[in-house]
C-alpha positions in Angstrom: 13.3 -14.7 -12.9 10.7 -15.0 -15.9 10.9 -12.5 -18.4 7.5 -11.0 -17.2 8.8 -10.5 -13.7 10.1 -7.1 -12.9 10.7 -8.0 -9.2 11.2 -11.1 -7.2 12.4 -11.0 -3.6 12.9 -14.4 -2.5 13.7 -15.8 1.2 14.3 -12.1 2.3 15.3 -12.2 6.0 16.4 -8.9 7.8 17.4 -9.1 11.7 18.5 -5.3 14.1 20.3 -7.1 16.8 17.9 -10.4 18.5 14.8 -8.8 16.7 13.9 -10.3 13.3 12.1 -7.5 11.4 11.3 -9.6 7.9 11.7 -13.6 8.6 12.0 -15.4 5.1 9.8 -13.5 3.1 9.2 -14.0 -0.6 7.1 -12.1 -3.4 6.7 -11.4 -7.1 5.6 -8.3 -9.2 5.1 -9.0 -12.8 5.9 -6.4 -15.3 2.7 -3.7 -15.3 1.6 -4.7 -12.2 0.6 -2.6 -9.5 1.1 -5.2 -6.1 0.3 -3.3 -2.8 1.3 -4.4 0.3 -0.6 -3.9 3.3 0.4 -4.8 7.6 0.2 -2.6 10.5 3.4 -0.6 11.2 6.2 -2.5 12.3 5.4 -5.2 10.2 8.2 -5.1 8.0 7.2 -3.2 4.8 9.4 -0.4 5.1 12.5 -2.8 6.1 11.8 -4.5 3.0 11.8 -1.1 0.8 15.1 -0.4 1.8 16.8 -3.0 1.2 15.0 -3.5 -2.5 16.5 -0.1 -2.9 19.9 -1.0 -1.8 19.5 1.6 1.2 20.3 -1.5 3.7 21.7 -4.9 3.7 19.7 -8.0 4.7 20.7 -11.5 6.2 19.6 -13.8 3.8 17.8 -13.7 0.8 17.5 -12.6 -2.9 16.2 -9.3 -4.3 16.3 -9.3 -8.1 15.2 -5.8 -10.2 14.5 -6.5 -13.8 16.5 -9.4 -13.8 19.3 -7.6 -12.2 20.6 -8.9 -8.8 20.2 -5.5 -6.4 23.9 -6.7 -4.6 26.2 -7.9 -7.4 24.2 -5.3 -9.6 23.3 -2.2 -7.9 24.5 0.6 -10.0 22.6 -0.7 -12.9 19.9 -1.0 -11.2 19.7 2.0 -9.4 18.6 3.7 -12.9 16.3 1.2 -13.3 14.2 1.7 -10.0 12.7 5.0 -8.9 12.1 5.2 -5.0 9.6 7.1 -3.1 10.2 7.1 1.0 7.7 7.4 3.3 8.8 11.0 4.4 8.7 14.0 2.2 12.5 13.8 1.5 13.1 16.6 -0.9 14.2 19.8 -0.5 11.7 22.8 1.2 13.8 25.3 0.4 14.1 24.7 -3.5 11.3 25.4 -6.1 9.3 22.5 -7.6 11.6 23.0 -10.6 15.2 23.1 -8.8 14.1 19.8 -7.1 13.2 18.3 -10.4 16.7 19.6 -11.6 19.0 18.5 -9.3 17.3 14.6 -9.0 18.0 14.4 -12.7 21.7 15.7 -12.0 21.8 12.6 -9.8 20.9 10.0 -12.1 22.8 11.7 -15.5 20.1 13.2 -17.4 21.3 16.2 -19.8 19.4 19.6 -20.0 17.6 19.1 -23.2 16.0 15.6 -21.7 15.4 17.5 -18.6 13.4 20.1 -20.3 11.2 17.4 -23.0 10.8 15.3 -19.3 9.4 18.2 -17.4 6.8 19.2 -19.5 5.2 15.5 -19.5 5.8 15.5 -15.5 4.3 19.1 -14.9 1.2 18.1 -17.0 0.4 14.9 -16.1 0.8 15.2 -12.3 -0.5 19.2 -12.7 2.2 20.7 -11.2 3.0 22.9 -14.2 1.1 26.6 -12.2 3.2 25.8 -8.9 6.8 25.4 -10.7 8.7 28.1 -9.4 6.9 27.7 -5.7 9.0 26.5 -2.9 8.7 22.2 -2.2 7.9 23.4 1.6 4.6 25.8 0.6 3.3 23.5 -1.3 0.4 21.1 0.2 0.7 17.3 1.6 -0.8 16.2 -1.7 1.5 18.4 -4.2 4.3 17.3 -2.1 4.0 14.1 -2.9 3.0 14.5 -6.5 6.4 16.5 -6.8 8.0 13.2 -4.7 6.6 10.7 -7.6 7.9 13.5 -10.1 11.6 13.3 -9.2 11.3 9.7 -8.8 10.0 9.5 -12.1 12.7 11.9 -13.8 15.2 9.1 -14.9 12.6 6.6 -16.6 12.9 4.0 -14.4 11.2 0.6 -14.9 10.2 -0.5 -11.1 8.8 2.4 -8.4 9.1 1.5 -4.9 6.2 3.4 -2.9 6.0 3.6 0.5 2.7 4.6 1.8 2.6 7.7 -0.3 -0.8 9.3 0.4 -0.9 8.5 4.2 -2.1 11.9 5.2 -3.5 13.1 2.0 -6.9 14.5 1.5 -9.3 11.7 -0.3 -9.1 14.1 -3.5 -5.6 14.5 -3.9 -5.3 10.5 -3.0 -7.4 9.9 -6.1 -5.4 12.2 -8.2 -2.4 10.3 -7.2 -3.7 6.9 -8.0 -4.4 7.9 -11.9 -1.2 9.1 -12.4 -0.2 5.5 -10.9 -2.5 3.8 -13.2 -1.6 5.8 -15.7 2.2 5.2 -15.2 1.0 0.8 -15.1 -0.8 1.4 -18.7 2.8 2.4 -19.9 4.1 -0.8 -18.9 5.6 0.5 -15.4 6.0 -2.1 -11.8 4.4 -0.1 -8.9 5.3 -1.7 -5.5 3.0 0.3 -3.3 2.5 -0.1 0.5 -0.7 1.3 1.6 -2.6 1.9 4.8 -6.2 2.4 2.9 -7.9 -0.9 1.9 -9.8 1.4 -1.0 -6.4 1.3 -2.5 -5.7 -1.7 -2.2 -8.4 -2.6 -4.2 -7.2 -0.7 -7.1 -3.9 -3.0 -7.1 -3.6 -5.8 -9.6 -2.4 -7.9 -6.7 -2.2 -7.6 -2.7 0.2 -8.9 0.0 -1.0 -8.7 3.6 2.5 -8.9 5.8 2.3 -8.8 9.6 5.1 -9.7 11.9 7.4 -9.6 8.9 5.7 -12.8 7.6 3.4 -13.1 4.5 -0.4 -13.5 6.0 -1.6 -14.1 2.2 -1.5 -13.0 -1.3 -3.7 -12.8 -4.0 -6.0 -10.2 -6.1 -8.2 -7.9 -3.8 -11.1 -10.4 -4.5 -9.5 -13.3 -3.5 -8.0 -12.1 -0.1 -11.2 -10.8 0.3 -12.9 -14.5 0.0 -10.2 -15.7 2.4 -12.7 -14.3 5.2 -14.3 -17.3 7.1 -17.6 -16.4 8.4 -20.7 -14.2 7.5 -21.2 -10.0 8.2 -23.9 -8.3 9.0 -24.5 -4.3 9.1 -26.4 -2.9 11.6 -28.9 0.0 9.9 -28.8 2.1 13.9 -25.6 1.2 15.7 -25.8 -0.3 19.3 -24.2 2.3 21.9 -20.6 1.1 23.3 -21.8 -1.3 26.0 -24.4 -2.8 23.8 -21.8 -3.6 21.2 -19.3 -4.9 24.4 -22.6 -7.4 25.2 -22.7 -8.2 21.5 -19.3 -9.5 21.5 -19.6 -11.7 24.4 -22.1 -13.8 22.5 -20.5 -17.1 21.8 -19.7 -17.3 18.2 -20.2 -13.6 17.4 -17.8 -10.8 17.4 -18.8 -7.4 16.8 -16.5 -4.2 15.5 -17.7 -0.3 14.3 -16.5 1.3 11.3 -17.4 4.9 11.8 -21.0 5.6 12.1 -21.8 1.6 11.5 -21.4 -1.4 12.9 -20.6 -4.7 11.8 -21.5 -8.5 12.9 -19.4 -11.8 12.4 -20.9 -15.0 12.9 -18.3 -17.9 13.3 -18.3 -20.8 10.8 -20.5 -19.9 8.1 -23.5 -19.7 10.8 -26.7 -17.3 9.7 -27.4 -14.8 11.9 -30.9 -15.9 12.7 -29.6 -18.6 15.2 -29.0 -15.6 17.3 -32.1 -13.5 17.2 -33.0 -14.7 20.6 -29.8 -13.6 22.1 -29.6 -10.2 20.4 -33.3 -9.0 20.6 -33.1 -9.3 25.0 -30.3 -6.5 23.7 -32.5 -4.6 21.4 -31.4 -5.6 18.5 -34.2 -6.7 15.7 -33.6 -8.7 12.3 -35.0 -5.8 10.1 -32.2 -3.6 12.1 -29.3 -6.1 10.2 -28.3 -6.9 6.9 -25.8 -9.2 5.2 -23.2 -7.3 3.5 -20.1 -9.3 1.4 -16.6 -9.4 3.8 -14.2 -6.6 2.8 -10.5 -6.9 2.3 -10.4 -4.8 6.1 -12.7 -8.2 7.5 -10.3 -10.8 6.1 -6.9 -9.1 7.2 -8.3 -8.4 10.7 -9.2 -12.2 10.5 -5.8 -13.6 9.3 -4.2 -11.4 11.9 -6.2 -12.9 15.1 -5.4 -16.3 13.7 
């Protein structure tokens, strides 16, 4: 492991019974990265959490934390690495504060740390008002701000995130993400998993995993490039069975996104080659423009292949 690599999973293979959750899988987070990883559920992301937290063994493999080997070396790694689970885990019935206490019991940290450390995590995750309030009457976005809190309460180096906003209002999701960024400017490892392709772009580097394989890895940009094809937006989108006819044009495929509607011509082709074909549908150049593939386009794409 390079000195600037704070994690490096390498030939990580996890089996339940005949089925092969994670086959072979190996990936890097430098030190002040944030590296999200995105795949539909089932694909292995949570599986591979785990076992980089030492919740769960593993077949075969490597995990390495900070240069420390996560089997041979888990209790020193274990103050090292902060974990947050996909479940709100803590406890309803204790205050913000008592939750915040009794993680730092945990992992060894004195009062007089506790106290200096609690005032940094009340103001920058703005929790400070809502102290004394009970972890179950708080919102789904304060719930996990406390959950990033009390995995934030020992210092550690690495934080393991596992989908943390699912459910959260858009607001609350940005909140979160500038405490994360915030958190990477001190010289923290975010490994985040992530259903929302807006936050993936906000990673320093992204993994798509499906079938608990690596699709591809790169920077947002470059995953985003690794869509073959052209898209075009429809302005007005087509009903249900206009889109269905659409799609059975050979060498276009057609899907909506909300309100709009998107175009993919196979191979690079321009979409003109198939005004004929789309106007008997109703469907008129000045109703399409080209728009650049997204990270959502190029995932979909490596997962048909």
């Amino acid at each position: 492991m390079s000195s600037a690599t704070a994690v490096e999973i390498s030939g990580f293979t996890k089996r339940y019974g005949r089925l092969t959750a994670v086959d072979n899988l190996s990936l890097s987070a430098g030190r002040g990265q944030i590296v999200a990883l995105v795949g539909p559920d089932g694909s292995g992301k949570t599986t591979l959490f785990r076992a980089t937290c030492g919740l769960i063994t593993f077949d075969a493999g490597t995990i390495s934390i900070v240069g420390l080997d996560i089997t041979r070396d888990f209790e020193k790694v274990k103050l090292r690495l902060g974990y947050m689970p996909q479940v709100f885990s803590l406890y309803q019935d204790l205050s913000v504060e008592e939750n915040l206490g009794f993680y730092a019991g945990l992992f060894g940290v004195d009062r007089p740390t506790l106290t200096r450390k609690q005032e940094v995590l009340y103001q920058f995750s703005g929790l400070g008002p809502f102290r004394r309030r009970r972890a179950g009457q708080l919102s789904g976005g304060m719930k996990q701000k406390l959950s990033l809190c009390c995995a934030l309460v020992h210092d550690p180096e690495v934080f393991i995130l596992d989908e943390p906003t699912a459910g959260v209002d858009p607001v609350s999701r940005q909140q979160f993400w500038d405490i994360l960024k915030d958190l990477k400017s001190h010289g923290s490892t975010i490994l985040i998993s992530t259903p929302y392709m807006d936050e993936v772009a906000m990673a320093d580097r992204a993994i798509f995993i499906y079938g608990g394989k690596v699709l591809a890895s790169g920077t947002p940009q470059e995953l985003a490039g690794e869509f073959k094809g052209r898209v075009y937006r429809l302005r007005v989108a087509p009903n249900a069975q206009e889109l269905a006819e659409v799609g059975r044009i050979p060498g276009l495929s057609v899907r909506r996104f909300g309100t709009s509607a998107y175009i993919y011509t196979d191979g690079g082709r321009a979409i003109d080659t198939y005004y004929d074909r789309l106007g008997v549908l109703g469907i008129r150049s000045e109703a399409l423009e080209e728009v650049p593939a997204s990270l959502e386009d190029a995932f979909v794409q490596l997962m048909g292949r």
